[in-house]
Each structure stands twice: as structure tokens, then as C-alpha cells.
C-alpha positions in Angstrom: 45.2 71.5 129.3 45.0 74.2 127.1 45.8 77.2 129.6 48.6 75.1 130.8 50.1 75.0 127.5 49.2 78.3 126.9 51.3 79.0 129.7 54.1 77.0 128.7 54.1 79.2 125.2 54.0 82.4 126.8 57.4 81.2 129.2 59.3 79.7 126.0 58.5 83.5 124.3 59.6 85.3 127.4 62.6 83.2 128.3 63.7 83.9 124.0 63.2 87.4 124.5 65.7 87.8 127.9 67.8 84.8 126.1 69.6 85.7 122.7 69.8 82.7 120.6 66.6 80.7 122.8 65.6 78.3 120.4 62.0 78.9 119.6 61.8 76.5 116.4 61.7 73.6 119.0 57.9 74.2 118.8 57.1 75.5 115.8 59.3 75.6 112.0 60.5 79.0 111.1 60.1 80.2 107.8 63.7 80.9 106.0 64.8 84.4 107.3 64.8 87.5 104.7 68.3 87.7 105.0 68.8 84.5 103.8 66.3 84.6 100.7 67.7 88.1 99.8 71.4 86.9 99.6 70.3 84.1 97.6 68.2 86.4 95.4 70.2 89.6 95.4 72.3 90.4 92.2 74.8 92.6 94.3 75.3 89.4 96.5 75.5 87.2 93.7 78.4 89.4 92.1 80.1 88.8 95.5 79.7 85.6 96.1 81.4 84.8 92.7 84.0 86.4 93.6 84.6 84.8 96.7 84.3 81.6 95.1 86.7 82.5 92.7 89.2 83.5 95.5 88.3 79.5 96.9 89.5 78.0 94.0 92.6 80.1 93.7 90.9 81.2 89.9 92.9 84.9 89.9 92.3 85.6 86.2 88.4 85.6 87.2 89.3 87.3 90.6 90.2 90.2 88.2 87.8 90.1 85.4 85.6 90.7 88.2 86.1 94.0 88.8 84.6 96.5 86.7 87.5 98.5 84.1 88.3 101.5 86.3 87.6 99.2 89.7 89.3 100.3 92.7 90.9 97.4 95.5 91.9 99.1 98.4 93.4 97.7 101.7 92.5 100.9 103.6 96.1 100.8 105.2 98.0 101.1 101.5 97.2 102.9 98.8 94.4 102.1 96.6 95.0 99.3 93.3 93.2 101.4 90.2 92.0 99.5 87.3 91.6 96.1 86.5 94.9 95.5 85.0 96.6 97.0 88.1 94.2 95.2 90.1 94.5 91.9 88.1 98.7 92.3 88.3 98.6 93.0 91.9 96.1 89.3 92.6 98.0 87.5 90.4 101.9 88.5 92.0 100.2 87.9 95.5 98.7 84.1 94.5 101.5 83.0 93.0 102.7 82.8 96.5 99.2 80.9 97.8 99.2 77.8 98.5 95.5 77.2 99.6 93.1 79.6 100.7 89.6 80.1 101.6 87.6 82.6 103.0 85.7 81.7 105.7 82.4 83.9 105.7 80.3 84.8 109.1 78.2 86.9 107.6 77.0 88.6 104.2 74.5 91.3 103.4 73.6 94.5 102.3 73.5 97.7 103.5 72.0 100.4 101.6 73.7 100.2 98.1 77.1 97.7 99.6 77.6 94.6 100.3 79.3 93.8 103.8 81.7 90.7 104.3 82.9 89.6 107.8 84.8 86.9 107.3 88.3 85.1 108.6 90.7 84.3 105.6 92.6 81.3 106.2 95.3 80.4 104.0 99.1 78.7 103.5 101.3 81.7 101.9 105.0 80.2 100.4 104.5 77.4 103.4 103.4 80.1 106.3 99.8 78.6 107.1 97.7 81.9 108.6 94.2 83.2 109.0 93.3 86.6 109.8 89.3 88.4 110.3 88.8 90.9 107.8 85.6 92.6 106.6 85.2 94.1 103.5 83.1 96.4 102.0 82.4 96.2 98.3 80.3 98.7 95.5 78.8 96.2 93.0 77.5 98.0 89.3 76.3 95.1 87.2 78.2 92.2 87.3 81.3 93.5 88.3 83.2 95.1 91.2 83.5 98.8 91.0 85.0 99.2 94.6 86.4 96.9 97.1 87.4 98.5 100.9 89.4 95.6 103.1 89.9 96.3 106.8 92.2 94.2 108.9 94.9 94.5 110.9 98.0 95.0 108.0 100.8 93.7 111.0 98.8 90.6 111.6 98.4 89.9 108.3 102.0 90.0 107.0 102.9 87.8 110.8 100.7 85.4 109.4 102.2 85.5 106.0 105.4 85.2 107.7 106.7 87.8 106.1 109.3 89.7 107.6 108.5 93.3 106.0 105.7 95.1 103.9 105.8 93.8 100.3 103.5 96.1 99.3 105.9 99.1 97.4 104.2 102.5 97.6 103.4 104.5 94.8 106.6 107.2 94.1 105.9 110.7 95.1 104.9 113.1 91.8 
């Protein structure tokens, strides 16, 4: 009996390694995953996760006491928001216009000295219900947000906004 299920093992390992996603837990617990501890544990993380939470509950005066004094918000297809008071006006003129929104993380980590968002926001803008993938890459010194990079598709995002044309105003040529 014992070199059958010996046998048995060795086919559940093989058929997870040509499977992705082949459930090996079915015969044994798995110990929590790194990943998992570390973003519990991790103080970069932790900055980010408040802030997302924060975003949740619609709180925008802690959305921008979150980033550090000379943060930096930058949707990478407009120019950058320097400075939390810039930063905090910019969050506050765009949620007056939110009705509801949360963001809807897939996955969360670090890489080297950033923390990496993939997510899908899903929200309700002046009525317009929308959701759009976005991932983000955000520069955490201490508690607060030094730099935060968004990518995601700008035309999508103002379709699902149901606005008609950019909001956004550029800075004035010097």
C-alpha cells in the first residue's frame, strides 16, 4: 500500500508541475505564502494599503495627508501633481464628483524598493458607473507617499467617467 501511494504522490506532484494552479493542498495544508506574511508585515505595504483604504471610504483629506510634503502623483499620460497641497487640491476637485468607489486589488507587492498595485477601480462618477484596470507604482519613505506612477488607458477612463473631454487643464507653457 505504501508504494502505491507513493505512486499516487509522485502523479499529484507531476500533474501540479505541467498544471498551473493544480491544487496540491488537497493532500497536505500549505504554510501561508511569503508574499502574504510580507504584505501583512511590510511597512511600505502598510503605507499603501492605508491609502487604498482611504480611497474606499472616499476619506480625500487622508488620501492627501498621505503623501509625503514634496509628493509627486503622476498619471503618466498628464503631467505630474507636485506637492501635497497640489496633490490634495487635485483629489479633492476629482471626489467631489465620486459617488462610490473602490479599488479592486489583484495583486500587491514589492519589488526592490516600490510597491506594485494591479488593481481595477470601479466607481460611479456624477451618475456614470465605470471601472477601469490600472496598476500603479508607488515610492513609500516613512509613512507617507513620496511618489505615485498610475498607468491606464487615459481614453477609457474619461469613457467610463462619461466625460466628454479631458478635464485635466495642462500646466501653461513658461
Amino acid at each position: 500500500m505504501n508504494r502505491f501511494r507513493s505512486a499516487a504522490m509522485a502523479l499529484t506532484v507531476a500533474a501540479g508541475l505541467m498544471l498551473p494552479g493544480a491544487a496540491l493542498a488537497e493532500t497536505a495544508p500549505a504554510p501561508a505564502a511569503p508574499e502574504q506574511e510580507s504584505s501583512m508585515t511590510d511597512p511600505k505595504i502598510a503605507v499603501v494599503e492605508k491609502m487604498i483604504d482611504a480611497w474606499n471610504r472616499r476619506d480625500w483629506k487622508l488620501v492627501g495627508d498621505l503623501f509625503a510634503e514634496d509628493g509627486v502623483l503622476h498619471s503618466m499620460m498628464i503631467e505630474p501633481v507636485n506637492g501635497r497641497p497640489a496633490i490634495a487640491e487635485r483629489i479633492n476637485a476629482l471626489g467631489a464628483g465620486i459617488e462610490s468607489i473602490t479599488l479592486h486589488i489583484h495583486n500587491i507587492g514589492r519589488i526592490g524598493d516600490v510597491v506594485v498595485i494591479e488593481r481595477t477601480d470601479e466607481f460611479v462618477y456624477k451618475g456614470h458607473h465605470g471601472k477601469v484596470p490600472v496598476v500603479g507604482i508607488l515610492e513609500v519613505e516613512g509613512d507617507h507617499v513620496k511618489v505615485w506612477r498610475e498607468y491606464y488607458d487615459r481614453a477609457e477612463l474619461l469613457r467610463e467617467m462619461g466625460i466628454g473631454e479631458e478635464f485635466h487643464k495642462p500646466a501653461a507653457a513658461h
